[in-house]
C-alpha positions as CSV (number, residue, x, y, z in Angstrom):
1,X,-27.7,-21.5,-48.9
2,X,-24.8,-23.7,-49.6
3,X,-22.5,-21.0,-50.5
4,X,-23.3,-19.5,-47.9
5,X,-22.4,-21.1,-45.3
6,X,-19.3,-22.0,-47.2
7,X,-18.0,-19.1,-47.1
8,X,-18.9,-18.4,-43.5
9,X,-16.8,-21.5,-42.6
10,X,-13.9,-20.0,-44.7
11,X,-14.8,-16.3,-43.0
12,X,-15.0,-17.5,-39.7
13,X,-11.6,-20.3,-40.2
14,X,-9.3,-17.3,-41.4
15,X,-11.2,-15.1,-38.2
16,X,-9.4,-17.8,-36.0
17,X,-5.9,-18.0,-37.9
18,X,-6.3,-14.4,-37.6
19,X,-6.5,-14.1,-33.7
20,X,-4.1,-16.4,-32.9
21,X,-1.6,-15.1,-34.9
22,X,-2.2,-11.8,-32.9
23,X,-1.9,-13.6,-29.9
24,X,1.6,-15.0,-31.1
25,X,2.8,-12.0,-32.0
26,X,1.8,-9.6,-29.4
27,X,4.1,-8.9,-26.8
28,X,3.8,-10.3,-23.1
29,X,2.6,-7.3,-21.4
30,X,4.3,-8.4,-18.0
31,X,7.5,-8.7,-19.5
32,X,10.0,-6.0,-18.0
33,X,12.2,-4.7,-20.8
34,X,15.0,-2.9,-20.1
35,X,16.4,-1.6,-23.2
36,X,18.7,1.7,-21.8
37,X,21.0,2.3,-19.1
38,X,19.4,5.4,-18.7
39,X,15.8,4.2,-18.9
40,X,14.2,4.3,-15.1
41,X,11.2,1.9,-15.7
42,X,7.8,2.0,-13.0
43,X,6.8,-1.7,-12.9
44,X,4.0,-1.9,-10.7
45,X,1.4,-3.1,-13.5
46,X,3.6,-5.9,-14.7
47,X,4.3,-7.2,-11.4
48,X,2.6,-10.3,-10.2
49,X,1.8,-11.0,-6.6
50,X,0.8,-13.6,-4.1
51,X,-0.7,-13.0,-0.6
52,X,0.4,-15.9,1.9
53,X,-2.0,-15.5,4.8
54,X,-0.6,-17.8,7.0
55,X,3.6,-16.2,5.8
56,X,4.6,-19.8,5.9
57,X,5.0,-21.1,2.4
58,X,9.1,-21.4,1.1
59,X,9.9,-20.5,-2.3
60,X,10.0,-24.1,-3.1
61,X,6.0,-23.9,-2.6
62,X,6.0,-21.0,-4.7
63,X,7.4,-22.8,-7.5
64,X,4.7,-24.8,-7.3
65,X,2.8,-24.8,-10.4
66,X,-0.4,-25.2,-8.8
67,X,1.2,-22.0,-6.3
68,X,2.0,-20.3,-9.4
69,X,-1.4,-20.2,-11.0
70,X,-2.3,-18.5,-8.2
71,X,-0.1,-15.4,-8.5
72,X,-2.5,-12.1,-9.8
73,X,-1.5,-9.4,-11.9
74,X,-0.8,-5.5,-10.1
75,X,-3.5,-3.6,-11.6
76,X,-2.4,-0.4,-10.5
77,X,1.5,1.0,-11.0
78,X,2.3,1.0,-7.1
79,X,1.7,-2.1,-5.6
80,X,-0.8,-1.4,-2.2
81,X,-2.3,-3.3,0.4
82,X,-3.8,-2.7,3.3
83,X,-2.1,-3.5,6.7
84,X,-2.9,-7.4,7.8
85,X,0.0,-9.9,9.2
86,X,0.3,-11.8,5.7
87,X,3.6,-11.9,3.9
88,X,3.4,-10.9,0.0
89,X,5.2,-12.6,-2.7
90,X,6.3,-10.5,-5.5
91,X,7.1,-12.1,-9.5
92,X,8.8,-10.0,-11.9
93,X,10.0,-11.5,-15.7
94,X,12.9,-9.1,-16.0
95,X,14.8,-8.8,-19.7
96,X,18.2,-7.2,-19.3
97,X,18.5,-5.8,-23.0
98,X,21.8,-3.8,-22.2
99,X,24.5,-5.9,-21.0
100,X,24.8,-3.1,-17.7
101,X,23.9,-4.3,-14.0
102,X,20.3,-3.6,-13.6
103,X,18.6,-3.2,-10.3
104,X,15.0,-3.1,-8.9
105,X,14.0,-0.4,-6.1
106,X,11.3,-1.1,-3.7
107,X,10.3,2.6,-3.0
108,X,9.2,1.8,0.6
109,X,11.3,2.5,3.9
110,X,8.7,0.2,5.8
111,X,9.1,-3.3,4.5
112,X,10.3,-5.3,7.8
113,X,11.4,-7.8,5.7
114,X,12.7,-8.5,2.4
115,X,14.1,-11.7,1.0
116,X,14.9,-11.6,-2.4
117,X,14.9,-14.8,-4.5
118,X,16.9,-15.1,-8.2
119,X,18.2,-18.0,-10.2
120,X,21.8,-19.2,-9.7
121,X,23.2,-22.4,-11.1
122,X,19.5,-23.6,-12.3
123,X,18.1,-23.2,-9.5
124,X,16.2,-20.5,-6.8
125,X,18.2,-19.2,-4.1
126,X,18.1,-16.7,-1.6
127,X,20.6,-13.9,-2.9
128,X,19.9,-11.0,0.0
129,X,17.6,-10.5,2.9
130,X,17.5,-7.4,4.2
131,X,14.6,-4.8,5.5
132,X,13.7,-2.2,8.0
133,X,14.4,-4.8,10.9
134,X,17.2,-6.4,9.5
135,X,21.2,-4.9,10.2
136,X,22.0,-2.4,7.2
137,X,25.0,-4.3,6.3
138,X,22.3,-6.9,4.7
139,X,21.6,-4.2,2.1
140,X,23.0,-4.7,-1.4
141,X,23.3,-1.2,-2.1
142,X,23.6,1.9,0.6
143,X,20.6,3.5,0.0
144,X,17.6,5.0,2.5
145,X,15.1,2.8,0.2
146,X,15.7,-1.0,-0.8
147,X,17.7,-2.0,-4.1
148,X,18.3,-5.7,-5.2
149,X,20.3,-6.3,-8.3
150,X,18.9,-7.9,-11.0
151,X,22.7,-8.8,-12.5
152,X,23.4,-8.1,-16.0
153,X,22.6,-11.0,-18.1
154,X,21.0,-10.4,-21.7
155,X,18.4,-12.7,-21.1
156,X,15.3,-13.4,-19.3
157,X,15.4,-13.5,-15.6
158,X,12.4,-14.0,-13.2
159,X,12.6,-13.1,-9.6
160,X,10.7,-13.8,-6.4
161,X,10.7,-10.8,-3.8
162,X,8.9,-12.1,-0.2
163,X,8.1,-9.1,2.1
164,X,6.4,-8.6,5.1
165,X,5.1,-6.0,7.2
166,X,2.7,-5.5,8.9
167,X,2.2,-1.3,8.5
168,X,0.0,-0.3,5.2
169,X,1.9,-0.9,2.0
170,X,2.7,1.4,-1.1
171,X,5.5,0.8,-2.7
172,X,6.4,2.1,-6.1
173,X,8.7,-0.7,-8.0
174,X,11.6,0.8,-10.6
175,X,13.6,-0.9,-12.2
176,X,17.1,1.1,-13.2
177,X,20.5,1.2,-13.6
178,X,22.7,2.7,-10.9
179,X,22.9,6.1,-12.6
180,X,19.1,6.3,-13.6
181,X,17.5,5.2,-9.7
182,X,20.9,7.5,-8.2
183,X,19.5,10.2,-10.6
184,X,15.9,9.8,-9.4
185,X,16.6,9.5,-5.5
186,X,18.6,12.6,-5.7
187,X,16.1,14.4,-7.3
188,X,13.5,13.1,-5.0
189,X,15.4,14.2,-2.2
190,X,15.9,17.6,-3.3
């Protein structure tokens, strides 16, 4: 009887060690990597995303850590929601494996408003706003659809996307290179 539950102790202790070294060692499955400039990368199921039903809240209340546990995994690879008047915030952990600019295309023409959040100098700032009701000339790239750039930095970035709008949403996420999301828009548009 001894024995045995000896060597269920020693069983179940290396059961543990077991599963947590797993867990070390298995990849973070909302981690964006982009490894090649030609890669063109759907990310709606590692995007993270916040409703704010009242389209108040900064992104100094979104770095709130008690904002941030509230943020939900995309479980589907468009990102939808129904029409209502709340803003959506958007969190994607970007790695830039290539050393190339790297951009991220919001596949939607009817997002009213965009403002697009990245880290500069340590700390969150507002690097475009642009949208369907804002002047073209806010757009960071000439394109029907909405690019941002994601820089490129080999390291881990996150951003913060806020939209708005108050039309039912669908919007395919890519990330890509100039050349891969130019490559896919033209053929799109053929």
């Amino acid at each position: 009887q001894k024995i045995q539950s000896t060597l269920s102790t020693i069983v179940f202790f290396w059961l543990v060690i077991f599963g947590i070294t797993l867990l070390a060692i298995e990849p973070d499955q909302s981690k964006i990597q982009f490894q090649k400039e030609s890669d063109l990368l759907l990310v709606g199921k590692q995007t993270y995303f916040l409703e704010d039903k009242e389209g108040k809240l900064s992104i100094e209340d979104i770095l709130n850590p008690e904002i941030q546990s509230r943020f939900q995994l995309n479980q589907k690879t468009i990102f939808a929601q129904k029409p209502t008047h709340s803003a959506f915030w958007l969190k994607l952990n970007i790695e830039n494996q290539t050393g190339k600019d790297v951009w991220l295309e919001l596949g939607s023409t009817f997002l009213w408003t965009i403002d697009y959040y990245a880290l500069k100098d340590g700390k969150y700032r507002l690097v475009t706003s642009t949208g369907a009701q804002r002047p073209e000339v806010n757009k960071a790239y000439p394109s029907n659809l909405f690019w941002l750039p994601l820089g490129n930095q080999k390291e881990q970035n996150i951003v913060y996307i806020r939209i708005f709008t108050q039309r039912p949403i669908a919007i395919p996420i890519q990330v890509g290179s100039i050349l891969s999301l130019g490559q896919n828009k033209t053929k799109q548009d053929f």
